[in-house]
C-alpha positions as CSV (number, residue, x, y, z in Angstrom):
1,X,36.0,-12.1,-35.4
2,X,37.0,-12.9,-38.5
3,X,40.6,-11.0,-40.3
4,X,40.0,-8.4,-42.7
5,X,42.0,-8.7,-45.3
6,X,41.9,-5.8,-48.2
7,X,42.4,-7.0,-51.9
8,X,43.2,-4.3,-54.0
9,X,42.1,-4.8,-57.9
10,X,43.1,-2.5,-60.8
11,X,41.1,-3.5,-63.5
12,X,39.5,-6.8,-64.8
13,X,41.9,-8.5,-67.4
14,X,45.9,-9.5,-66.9
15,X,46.9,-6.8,-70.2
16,X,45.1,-3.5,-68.8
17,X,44.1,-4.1,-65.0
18,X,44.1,-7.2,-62.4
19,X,45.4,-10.9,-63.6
20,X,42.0,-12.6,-63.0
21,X,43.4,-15.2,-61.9
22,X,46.0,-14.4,-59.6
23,X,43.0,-12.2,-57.8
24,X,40.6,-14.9,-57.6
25,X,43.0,-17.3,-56.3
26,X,43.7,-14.5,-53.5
27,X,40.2,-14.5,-52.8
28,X,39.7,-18.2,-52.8
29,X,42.9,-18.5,-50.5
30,X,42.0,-15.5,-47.9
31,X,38.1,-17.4,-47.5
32,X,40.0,-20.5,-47.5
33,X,41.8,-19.7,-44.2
34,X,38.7,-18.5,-42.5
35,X,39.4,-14.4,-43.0
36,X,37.4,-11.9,-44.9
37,X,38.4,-10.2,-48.1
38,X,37.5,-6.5,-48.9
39,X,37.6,-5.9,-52.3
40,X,39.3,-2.3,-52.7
41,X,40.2,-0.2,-56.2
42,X,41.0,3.3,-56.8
43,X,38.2,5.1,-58.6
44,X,40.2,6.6,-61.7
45,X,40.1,5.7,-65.7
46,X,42.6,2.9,-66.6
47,X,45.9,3.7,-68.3
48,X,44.3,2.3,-71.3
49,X,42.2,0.0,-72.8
50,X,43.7,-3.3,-74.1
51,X,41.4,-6.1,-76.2
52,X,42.3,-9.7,-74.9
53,X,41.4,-11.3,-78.0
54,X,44.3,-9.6,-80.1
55,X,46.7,-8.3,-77.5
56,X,45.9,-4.1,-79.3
57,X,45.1,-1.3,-77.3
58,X,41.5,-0.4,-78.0
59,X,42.1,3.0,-78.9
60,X,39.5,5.7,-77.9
61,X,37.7,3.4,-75.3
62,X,38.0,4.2,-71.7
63,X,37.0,1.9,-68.5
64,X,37.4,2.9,-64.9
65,X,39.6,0.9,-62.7
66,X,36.7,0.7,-59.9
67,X,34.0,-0.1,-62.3
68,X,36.0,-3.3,-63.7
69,X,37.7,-4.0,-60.7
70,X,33.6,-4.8,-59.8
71,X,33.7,-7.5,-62.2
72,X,35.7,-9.7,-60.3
73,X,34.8,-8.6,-56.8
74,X,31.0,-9.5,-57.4
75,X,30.3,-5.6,-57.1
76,X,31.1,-5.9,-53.4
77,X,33.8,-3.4,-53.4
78,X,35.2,-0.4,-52.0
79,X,36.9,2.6,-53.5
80,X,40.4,2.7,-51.7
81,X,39.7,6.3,-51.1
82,X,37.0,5.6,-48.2
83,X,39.4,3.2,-46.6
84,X,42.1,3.4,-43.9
85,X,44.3,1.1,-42.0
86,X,42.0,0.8,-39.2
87,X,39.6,-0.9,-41.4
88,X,41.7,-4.3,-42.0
89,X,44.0,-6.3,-40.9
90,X,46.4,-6.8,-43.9
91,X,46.6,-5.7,-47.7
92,X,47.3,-8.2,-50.3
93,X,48.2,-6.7,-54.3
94,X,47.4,-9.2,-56.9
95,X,49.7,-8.6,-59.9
96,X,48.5,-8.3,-63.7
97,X,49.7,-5.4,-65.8
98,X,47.2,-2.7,-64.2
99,X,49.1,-2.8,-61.2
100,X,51.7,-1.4,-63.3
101,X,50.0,0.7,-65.1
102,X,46.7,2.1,-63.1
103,X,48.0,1.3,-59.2
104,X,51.6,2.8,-60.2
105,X,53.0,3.9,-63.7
106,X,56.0,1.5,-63.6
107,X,54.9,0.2,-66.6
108,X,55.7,3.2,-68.5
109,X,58.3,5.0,-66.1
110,X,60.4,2.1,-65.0
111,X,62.1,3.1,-61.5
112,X,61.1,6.4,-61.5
113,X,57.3,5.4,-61.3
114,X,55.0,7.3,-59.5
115,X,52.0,5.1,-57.3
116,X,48.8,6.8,-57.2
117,X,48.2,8.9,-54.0
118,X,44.9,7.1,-52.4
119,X,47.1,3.5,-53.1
120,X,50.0,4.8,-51.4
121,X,48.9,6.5,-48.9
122,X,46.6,3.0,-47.8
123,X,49.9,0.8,-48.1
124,X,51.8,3.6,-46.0
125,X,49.6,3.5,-43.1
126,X,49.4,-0.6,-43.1
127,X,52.7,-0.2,-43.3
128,X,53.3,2.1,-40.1
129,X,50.5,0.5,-38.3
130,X,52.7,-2.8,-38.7
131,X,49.9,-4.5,-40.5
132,X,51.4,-7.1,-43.4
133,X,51.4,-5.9,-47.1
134,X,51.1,-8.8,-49.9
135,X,51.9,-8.5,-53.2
136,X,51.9,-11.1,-56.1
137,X,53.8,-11.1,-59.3
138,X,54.6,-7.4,-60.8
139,X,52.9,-5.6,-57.8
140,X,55.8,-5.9,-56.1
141,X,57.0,-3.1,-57.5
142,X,54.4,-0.8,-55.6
143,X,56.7,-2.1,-52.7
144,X,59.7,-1.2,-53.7
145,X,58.8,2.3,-54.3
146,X,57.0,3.2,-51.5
147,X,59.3,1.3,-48.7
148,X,62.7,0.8,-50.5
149,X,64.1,3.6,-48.7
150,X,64.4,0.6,-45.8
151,X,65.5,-2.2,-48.2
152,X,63.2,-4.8,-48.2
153,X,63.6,-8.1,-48.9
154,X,61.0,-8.1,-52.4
155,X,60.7,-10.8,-55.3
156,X,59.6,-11.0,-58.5
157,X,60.8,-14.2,-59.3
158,X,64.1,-14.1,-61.3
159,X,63.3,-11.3,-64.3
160,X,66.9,-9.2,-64.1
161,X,65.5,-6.4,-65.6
162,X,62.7,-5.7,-62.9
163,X,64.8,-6.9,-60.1
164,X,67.2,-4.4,-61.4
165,X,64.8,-1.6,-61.2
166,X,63.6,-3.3,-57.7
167,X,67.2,-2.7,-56.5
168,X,67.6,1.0,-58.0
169,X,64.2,1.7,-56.0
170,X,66.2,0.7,-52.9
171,X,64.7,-2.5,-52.1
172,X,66.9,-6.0,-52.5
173,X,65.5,-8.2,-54.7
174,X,65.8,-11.5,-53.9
175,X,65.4,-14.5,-56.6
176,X,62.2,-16.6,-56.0
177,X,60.6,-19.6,-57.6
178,X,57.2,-19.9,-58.5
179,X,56.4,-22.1,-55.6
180,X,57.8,-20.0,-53.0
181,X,57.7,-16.6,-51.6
182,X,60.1,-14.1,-50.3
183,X,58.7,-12.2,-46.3
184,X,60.8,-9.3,-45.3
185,X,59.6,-10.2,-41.5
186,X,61.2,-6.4,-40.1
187,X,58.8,-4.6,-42.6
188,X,56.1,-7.5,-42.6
189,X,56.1,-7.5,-46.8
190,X,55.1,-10.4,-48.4
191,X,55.6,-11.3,-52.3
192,X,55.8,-14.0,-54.9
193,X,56.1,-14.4,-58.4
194,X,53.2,-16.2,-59.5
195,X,52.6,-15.2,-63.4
196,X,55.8,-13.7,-63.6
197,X,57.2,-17.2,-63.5
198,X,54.1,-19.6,-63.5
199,X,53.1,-21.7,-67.1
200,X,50.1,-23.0,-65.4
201,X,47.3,-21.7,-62.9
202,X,48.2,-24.3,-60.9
203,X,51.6,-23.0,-60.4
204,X,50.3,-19.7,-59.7
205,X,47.9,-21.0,-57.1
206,X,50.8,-22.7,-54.9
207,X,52.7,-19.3,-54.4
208,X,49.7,-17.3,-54.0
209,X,48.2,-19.8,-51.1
210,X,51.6,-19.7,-49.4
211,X,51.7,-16.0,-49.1
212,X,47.7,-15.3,-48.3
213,X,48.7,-17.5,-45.3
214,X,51.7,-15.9,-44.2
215,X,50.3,-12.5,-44.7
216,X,47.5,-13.4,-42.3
217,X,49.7,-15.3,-39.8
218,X,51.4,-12.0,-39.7
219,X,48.5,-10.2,-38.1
């Protein structure tokens, strides 16, 4: 039987929700290798609205994270809420600024971010079931918040103002090129820069295939 890997989106579009890119390429690797990708999002309004043609919030104009999040996942998707550890076999967190934003507020709080409860309490039972958490480019934030408390090995890449606020969550940040990725084997975490470092979707792709694998060799 195939691995079941979740995938969980926050948003369609790299300035208000997922980095469409980084989550296709997760979904391109995960089929790739032979596993199955469940396409998870919270079902709550985003932060805010941003327009991708001039970089300005839309103001007034509200999307939800689950119906976007659809957009990319085909509408074959699952709100996180209905989901539990015992349904997968790993959990993989593209980046893009809604993972900063809807899937945690460190985009607005820094270190003292809060992650929303249905997201955190998914990754915290992965976690203590010993299934492998992925997460690509800012997402690893999530990580750091939630498990720093053990001090994971986490990477962003080699921005010294998020790895500082990695390090104040408790976590050890650990500088990463694009290419590469970072595995904290004790606490089976897996992360890699991707945008935060890439100039090119090929660059992006590299990390990201690297760590889908790994994640799913750690099942």
């Amino acid at each position: 039987m195939a691995k079941k890997i979740g995938v969980v989106l926050s948003g369609c579009g790299v300035m208000d929700g997922s980095e469409i890119h980084e989550a296709v390429l997760t979904l391109l690797a995960i089929d790739r290798a032979g596993a199955e990708a469940v396409c998870l999002a919270p079902n709550i309004n985003q932060r805010h609205v941003v327009n991708h043609l001039t970089g300005e919030e839309s103001k007034g104009e509200t999307r939800n994270v689950l119906t976007e999040s659809a957009r990319i996942a085909r509408g074959k998707i699952r709100d996180i809420a209905s989901v539990n550890a015992g349904d997968m076999d790993g959990l993989i967190f593209p980046g893009g600024f809604g993972a900063a934003k809807n899937l945690c507020d460190y985009a607005f709080n820094g270190p003292d971010c809060a992650v929303n409860p249905e997201v955190a309490r998914l990754a915290a039972e992965m976690h203590a079931a010993g299934k492998p958490v992925g997460m690509v480019c800012i997402a690893p934030v999530i990580g750091a918040k939630l498990f720093g408390t053990e001090g994971p090995q986490i990477t962003i890449g080699s921005d010294k103002n998020t790895a500082r606020d990695i390090e104040k969550m408790g976590a050890k940040h650990v500088a990463c090129p694009v290419s590469e990725f970072v595995v904290d084997k004790e606490g089976k975490l897996v992360s890699t820069p991707a945008y935060m470092l890439a100039n090119s979707i090929k660059e992006a792709a590299e990390g990201i295939e690297k760590l889908v694998k790994t994640v799913i060799n750690l099942v």
